[in-house]
N, C-alpha and C positions, 0 to 999 in steps of 0.2 A: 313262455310266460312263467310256466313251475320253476326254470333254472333262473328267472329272475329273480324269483320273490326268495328262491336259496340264498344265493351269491348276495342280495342286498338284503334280506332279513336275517333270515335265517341263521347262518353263518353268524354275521356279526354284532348280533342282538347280546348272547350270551357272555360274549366279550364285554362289549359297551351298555351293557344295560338295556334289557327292555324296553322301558318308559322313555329314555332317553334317546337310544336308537329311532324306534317306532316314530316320534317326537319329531325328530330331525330328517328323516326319510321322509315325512310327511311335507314337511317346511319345505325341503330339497325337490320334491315333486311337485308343489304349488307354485313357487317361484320358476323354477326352470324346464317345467310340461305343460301345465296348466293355467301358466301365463303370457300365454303367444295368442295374442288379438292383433286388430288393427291400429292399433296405439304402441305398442312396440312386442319385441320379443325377447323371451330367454331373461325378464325382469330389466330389461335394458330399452329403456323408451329412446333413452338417449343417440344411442351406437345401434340401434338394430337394423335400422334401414341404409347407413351408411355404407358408401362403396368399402370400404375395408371389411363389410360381412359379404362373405362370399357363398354362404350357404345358400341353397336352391330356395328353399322358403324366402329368404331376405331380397333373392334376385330377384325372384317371379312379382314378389310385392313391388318392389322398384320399376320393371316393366310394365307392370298391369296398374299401377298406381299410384297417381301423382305425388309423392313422397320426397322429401328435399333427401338428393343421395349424396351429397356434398361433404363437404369439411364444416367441423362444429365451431362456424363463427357465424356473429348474428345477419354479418354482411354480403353473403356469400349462400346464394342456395345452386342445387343440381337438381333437375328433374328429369330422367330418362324415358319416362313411360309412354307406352307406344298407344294403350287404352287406360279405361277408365273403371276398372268392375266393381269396385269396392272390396272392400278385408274380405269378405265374406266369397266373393269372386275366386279374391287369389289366391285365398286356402283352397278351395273347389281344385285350383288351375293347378297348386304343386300335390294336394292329395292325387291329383289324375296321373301328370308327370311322375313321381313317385310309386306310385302303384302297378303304374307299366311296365317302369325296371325291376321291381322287385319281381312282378310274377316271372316276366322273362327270365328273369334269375332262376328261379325257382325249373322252370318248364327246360331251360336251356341244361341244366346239371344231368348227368349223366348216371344213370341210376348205378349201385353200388357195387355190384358187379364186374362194371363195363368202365369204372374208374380209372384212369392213367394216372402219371405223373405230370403229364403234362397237362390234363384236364384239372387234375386237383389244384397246381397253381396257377391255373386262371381262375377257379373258382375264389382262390384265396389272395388274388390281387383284388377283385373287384370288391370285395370286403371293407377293407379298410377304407377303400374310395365310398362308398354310399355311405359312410359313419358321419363325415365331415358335410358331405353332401346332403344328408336329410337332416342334421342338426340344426338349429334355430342360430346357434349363432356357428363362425368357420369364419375366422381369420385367414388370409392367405398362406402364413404357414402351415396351417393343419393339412394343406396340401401338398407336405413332403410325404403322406400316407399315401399319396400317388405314385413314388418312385419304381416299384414293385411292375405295377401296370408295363408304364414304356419299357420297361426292362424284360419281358414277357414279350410282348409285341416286335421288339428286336429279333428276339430270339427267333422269332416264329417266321416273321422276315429270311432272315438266311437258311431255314429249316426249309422254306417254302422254293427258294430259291434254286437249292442243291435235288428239287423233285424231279422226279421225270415227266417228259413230255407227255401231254395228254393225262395227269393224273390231276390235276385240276391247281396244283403249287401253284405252279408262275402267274395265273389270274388272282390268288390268294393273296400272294405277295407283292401284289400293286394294290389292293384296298388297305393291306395292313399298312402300306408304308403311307398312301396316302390318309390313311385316317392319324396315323401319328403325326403326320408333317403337321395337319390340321391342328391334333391337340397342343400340341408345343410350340405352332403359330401365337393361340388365342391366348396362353400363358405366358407367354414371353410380350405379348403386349400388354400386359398391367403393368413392364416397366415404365408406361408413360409416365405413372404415379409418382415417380421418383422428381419430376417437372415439376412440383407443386411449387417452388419457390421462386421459376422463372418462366414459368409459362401461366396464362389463365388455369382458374381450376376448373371452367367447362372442360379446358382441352385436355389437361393434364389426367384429368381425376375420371374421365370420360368413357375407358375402355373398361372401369375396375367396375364402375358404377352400371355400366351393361353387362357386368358379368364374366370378363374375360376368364378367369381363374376358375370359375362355377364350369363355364362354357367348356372349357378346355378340358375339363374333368368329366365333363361328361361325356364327351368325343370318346374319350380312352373307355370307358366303360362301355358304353354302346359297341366301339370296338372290340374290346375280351368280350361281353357277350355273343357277338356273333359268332367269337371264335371257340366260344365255349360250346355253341350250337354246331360247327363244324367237328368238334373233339368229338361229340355225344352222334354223331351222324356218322364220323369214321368208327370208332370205335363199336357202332352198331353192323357196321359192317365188317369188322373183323379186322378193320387194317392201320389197326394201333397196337 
């Protein structure tokens, strides 16, 4: 929280002004933190619950709550939600979700000592993934910040593969491959979206509007975290 209130006051007040800075950071904070309710998010009532926001906030709201996930005409709604809990439910539901990966993040890192290189960039794949991921709003491009991950996962795949017997790789190396197959299953089905103009938009709009791109995002994380839990587990054992 001190390196924030640096890097956005601090820092750039002296440059742009005080009164004006201060002014504008305030505005910036009202409109796009402290205006995520039930009515929409990130100042966007319009686009916030539709399937092209893919952030966990917007999905979980879509699931938990009857919300039109649809395309923005007046003749045309989508509704995915499996319950009912109200705004107030489905903040509860993604503060819970949220706050599981974050501490697992936290407890999974490898104290500073016992740091590898290969520990260090899963820690700093999974980064960039939870930015797009607990944002209020997250387009489906924001999820080229995922690249990093499967690329990680790869790597670990044939690392895991070239183990010796009885050293525990070759069982490593079928959760990682299958937890990748999984996340780049669930992401490559939002191409149904592409259908909008010759398929129904239940069908077409159907996979993005559940989440696929959200979903798929967070396979890959769950995955480096475990594997970051695996880094912090050999490395406590001396064999990294």
């Amino acid at each position: 929280m001190a390196a924030t209130v640096v890097f956005l006051v601090v820092l750039p007040a002296p440059v742009r002004g005080w009164d004006r800075h201060i002014s504008e950071t305030a505005a910036w904070m009202n409109l796009m933190v402290f205006s995520n309710t039930g009515e929409g998010l990130a100042n966007q009532p319009q686009r916030a619950f539709r399937f092209g926001n893919q952030s966990l906030m917007s999905v979980v709201h879509r699931l938990t709550r009857p919300v039109d996930a649809g395309v923005d005409r007046d003749d045309e709604t989508l509704k995915v939600n499996l319950v009912d809990i109200g705004p107030r439910g489905s903040f509860v539901v993604f503060g819970l979700i949220a706050g599981v990966l974050c501490l697992w993040y936290v407890l999974a890192m490898p104290p500073r000592a016992r740091r590898t290189r290969a520990s260090i960039g899963v820690g700093y794949a999974i980064l960039p993934l939870m930015i797009p991921l607990f944002s209020p709003k997250a387009g489906t491009y924001y999820f080229c910040w995922a690249i990093p991950g499967p690329v990680l996962v790869m790597a670990e795949v044939l690392r895991a593969g070239r183990a010796e017997v009885g050293s525990g790789g070759r069982s490593r190396r079928w959760w990682l491959l299958g937890g990748l197959v999984l996340s780049v299953a669930l992401m490559l089905s939002a191409a149904t979206q592409m259908l909008g103009d010759v398929a129904p938009h239940d069908v077409a709009f159907f996979t993005q509007a559940a989440g696929a791109t959200c979903w798929g995002a967070e396979v890959i994380v769950i995955v480096l975290l475990c594997l970051l839990g695996v880094h912090r587990r050999e490395a406590a054992l001396g064999k990294l």
